[in-house]
LOLORO-920299 format. One line per 2 residues: number of its first residue (from 1); for each residue x, y, z of C-alpha. Coordinates in Angstrom, 2 decimals. Example, Ala and Ser with C-alpha at 12.3 -4.5 7.8 and 13.67 -1.06 7.14 Angstrom:
! residues 2
1) 12.30,-4.50,7.80  13.67,-1.06,7.14
***
This chain:
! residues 263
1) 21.36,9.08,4.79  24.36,10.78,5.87
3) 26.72,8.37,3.98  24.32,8.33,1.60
5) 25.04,11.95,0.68  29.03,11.60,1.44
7) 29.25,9.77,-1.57  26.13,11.10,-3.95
9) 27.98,14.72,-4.21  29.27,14.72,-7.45
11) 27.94,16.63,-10.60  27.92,13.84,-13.03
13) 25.68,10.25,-13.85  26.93,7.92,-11.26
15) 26.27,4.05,-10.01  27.27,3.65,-7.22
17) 27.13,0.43,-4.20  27.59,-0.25,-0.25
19) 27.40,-2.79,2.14  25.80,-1.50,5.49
21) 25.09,-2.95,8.53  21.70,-1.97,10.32
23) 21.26,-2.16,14.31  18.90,-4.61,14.37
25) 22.04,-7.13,12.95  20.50,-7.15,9.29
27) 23.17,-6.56,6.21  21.69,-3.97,3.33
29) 23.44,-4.60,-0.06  22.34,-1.30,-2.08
31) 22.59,0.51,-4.88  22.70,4.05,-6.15
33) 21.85,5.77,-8.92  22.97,9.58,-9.36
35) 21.62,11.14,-12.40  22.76,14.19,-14.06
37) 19.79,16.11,-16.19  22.78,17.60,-18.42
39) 24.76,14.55,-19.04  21.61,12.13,-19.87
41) 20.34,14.96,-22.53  24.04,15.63,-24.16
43) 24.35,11.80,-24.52  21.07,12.14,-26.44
45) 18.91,10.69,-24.16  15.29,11.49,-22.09
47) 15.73,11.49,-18.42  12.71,10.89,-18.05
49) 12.64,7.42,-20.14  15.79,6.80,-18.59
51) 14.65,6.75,-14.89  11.46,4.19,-15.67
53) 13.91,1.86,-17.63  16.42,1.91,-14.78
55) 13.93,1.48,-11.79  12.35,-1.47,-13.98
57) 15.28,-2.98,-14.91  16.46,-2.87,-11.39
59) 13.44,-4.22,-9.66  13.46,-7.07,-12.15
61) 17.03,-7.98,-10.96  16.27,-7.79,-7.91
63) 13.30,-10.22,-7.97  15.19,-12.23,-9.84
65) 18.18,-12.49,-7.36  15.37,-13.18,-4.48
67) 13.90,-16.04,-6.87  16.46,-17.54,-7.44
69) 17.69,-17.25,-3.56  14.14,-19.39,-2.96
71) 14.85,-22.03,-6.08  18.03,-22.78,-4.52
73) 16.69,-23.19,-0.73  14.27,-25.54,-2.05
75) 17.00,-27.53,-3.94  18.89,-27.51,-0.67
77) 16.11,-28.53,1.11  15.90,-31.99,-0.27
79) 19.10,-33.26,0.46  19.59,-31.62,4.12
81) 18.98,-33.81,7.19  15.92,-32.26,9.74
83) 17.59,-29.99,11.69  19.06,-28.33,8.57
85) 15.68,-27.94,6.99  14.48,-26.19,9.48
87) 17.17,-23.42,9.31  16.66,-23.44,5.69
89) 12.98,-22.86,5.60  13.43,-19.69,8.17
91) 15.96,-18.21,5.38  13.00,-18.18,2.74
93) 11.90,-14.57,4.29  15.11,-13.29,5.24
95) 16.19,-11.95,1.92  14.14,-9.00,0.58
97) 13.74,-5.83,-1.88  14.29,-2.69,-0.07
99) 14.31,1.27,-1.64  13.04,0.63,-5.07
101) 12.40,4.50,-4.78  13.19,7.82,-6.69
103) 14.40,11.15,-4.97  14.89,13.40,-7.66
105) 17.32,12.48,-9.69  18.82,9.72,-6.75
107) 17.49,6.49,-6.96  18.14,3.95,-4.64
109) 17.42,-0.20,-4.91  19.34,-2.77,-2.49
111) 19.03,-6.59,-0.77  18.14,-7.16,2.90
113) 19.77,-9.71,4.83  18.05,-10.68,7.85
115) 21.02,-11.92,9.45  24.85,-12.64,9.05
117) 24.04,-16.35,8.99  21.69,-15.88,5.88
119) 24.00,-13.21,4.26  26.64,-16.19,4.65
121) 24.60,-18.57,3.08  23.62,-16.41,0.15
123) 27.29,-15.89,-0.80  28.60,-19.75,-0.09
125) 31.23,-18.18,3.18  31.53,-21.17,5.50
127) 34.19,-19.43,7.36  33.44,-16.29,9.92
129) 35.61,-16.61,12.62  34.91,-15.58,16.03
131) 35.90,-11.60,17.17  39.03,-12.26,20.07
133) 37.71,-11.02,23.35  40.79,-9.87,25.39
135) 41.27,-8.02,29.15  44.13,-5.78,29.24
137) 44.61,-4.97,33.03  46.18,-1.67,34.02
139) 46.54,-0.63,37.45  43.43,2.39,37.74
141) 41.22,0.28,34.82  41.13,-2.57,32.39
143) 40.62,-2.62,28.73  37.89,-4.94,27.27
145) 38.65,-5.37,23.57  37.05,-7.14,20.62
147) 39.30,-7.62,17.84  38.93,-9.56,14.45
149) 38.55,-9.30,10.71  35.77,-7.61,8.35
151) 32.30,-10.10,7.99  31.97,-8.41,4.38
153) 33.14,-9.85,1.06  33.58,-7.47,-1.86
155) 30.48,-9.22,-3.74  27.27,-7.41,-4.37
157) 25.31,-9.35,-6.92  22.89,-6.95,-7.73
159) 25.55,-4.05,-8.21  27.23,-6.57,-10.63
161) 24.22,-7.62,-12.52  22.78,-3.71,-13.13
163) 26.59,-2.39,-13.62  26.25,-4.71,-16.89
165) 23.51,-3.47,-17.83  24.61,0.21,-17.52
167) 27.61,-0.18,-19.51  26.18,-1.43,-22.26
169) 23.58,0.63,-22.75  24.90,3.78,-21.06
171) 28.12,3.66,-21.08  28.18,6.97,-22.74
173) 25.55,8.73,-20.07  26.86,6.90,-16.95
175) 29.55,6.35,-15.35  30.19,2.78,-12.83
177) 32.14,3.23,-9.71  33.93,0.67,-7.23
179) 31.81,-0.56,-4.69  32.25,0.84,-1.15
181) 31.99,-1.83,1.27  31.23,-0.39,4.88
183) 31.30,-1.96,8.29  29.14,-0.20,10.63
185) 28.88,-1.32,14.70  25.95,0.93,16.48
187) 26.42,1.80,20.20  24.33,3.11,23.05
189) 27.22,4.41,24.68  29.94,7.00,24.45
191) 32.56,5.14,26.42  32.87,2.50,23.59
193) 35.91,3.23,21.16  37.09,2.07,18.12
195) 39.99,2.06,15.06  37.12,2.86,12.78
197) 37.50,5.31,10.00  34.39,7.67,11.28
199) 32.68,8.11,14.92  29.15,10.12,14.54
201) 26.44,10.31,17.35  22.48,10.77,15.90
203) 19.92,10.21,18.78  21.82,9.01,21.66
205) 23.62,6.47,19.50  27.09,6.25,18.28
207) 27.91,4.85,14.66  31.53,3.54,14.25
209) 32.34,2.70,10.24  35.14,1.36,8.59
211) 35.49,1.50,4.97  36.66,-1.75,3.85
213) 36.87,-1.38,-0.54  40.78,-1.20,0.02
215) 41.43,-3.78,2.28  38.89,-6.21,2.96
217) 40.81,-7.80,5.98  41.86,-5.16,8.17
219) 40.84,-5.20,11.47  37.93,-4.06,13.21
221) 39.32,-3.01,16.90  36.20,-2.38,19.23
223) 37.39,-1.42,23.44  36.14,0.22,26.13
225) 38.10,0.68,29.84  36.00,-0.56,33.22
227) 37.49,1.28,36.34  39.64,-1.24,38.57
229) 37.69,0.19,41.85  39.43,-1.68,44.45
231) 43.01,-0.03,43.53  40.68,3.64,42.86
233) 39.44,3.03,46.24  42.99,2.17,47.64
235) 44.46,5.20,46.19  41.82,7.89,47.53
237) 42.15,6.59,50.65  45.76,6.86,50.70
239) 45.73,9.88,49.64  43.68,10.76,51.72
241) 45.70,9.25,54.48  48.28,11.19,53.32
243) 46.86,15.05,53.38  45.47,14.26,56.68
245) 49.10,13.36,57.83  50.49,16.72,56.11
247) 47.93,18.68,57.75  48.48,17.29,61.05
249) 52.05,17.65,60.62  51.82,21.47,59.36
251) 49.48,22.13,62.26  51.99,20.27,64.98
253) 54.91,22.64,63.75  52.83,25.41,63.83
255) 52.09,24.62,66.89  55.72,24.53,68.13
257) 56.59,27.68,66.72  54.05,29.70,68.09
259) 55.20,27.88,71.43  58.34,29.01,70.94
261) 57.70,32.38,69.93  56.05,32.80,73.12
263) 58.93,31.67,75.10
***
């Protein structure tokens, strides 16, 4: 909701799209709609009128998309060896409607992935290559780091499909922007850090995003640092040797001058 908001600020008809990623590992492809009372009425239309024909237009396209998501599955289905079918027939459920509902003058429609693999298969990418895990060893801690590339394309079918339909029949009431493509990793823990582009905490959980419309393959940096104990250890007790020594020594040559201020 927060990023929802970010981006829904401005005064004027807007479509808008993003790619988020949920914590349960499912991908949300949505799509926003920010209408303007004043600008649908100057532009001689009836907001009212407007809003039904845009949440019906959009729930068709999105049925659509999902329809033809199953048509294809079953297509695939008969030429895929066991094993494959299988996987195939589990994908049949993973791709659903989600929003479909008005707030005010914000509407909001989008596809839910289940899964990276079924996101993958929707869009044809055959190649997601593994994060690098990497150990970084200082001498008080190491640094565990996951480094690799975005797991989002630029595509948003549904964006595309409704961003046609908005231009041509409002192209003087509505206005179509980029789509913002987001990468978002949730945490349960503080200590984790990252090159993203935000950090925000909500209910003991940290959300690190990266906004990807600009460059689709930058890197996503994810590290946290594990105390090396042994050389923590060695150290305290060191130094612990050592103001035990000093404080012996002070007291010795305290010791001796008082002895020789006796004298």
């Amino acid at each position: 909701m927060l990023l929802m908001v970010a981006i829904l600020f401005s005064a004027c008809s807007e479509v808008r799209a993003m790619t988020i990623t949920n914590e349960d590992g499912s991908i949300d492809q949505l799509v926003y709609v920010e209408l303007d009372s004043e600008t649908i009425t100057e532009a001689g239309y009836d907001i009212s009128e407007v809003k039904d024909d845009i949440s019906r237009t959009s729930r068709n396209e999105a049925r659509s998309l999902l329809d033809n998501f199953a048509l294809r599955i079953q297509s695939d289905i008969l030429i895929s060896d066991d094993e494959t079918r299988l996987i195939l027939l589990s994908y049949l459920q993973g791709l659903t409607v989600v929003g479909d509902t008005w707030q005010g003058d914000s509407y909001e429609i989008g596809l839910r992935f289940e899964n990276i693999d079924i996101y993958n298969y929707y869009y044809r990418i055959s190649d997601n290559s593994e994060p690098e895990y990497r150990v970084d060893s200082h001498f008080f801690y190491d640094e565990i780091s996951y480094t690799g590339q975005s797991l989002y394309l630029t595509y948003n079918d549904l964006y595309d499909n409704l961003s046609e339909y908005f231009s041509e029949k409002y192209s003087s009431a509505i206005s179509l922007k980029d789509p913002s493509v987001l990468f978002t990793y949730v945490s349960d823990s503080g200590r984790e850090h990252s090159n993203a582009d935000m950090i925000s905490e909500s209910e003991n959980k940290y959300y690190h995003t990266w906004e990807l419309s600009l460059d689709i393959n930058r890197e996503i940096r994810l590290y946290y640092n594990i105390a090396n104990r042994a050389n923590c250890i060695l150290v305290c007790i060191l130094a612990s040797v050592v103001v035990v020594g000093i404080l012996l020594l002070s007291g010795f040559i305290v010791e001796k001058i008082k002895k020789k201020k006796a004298k």
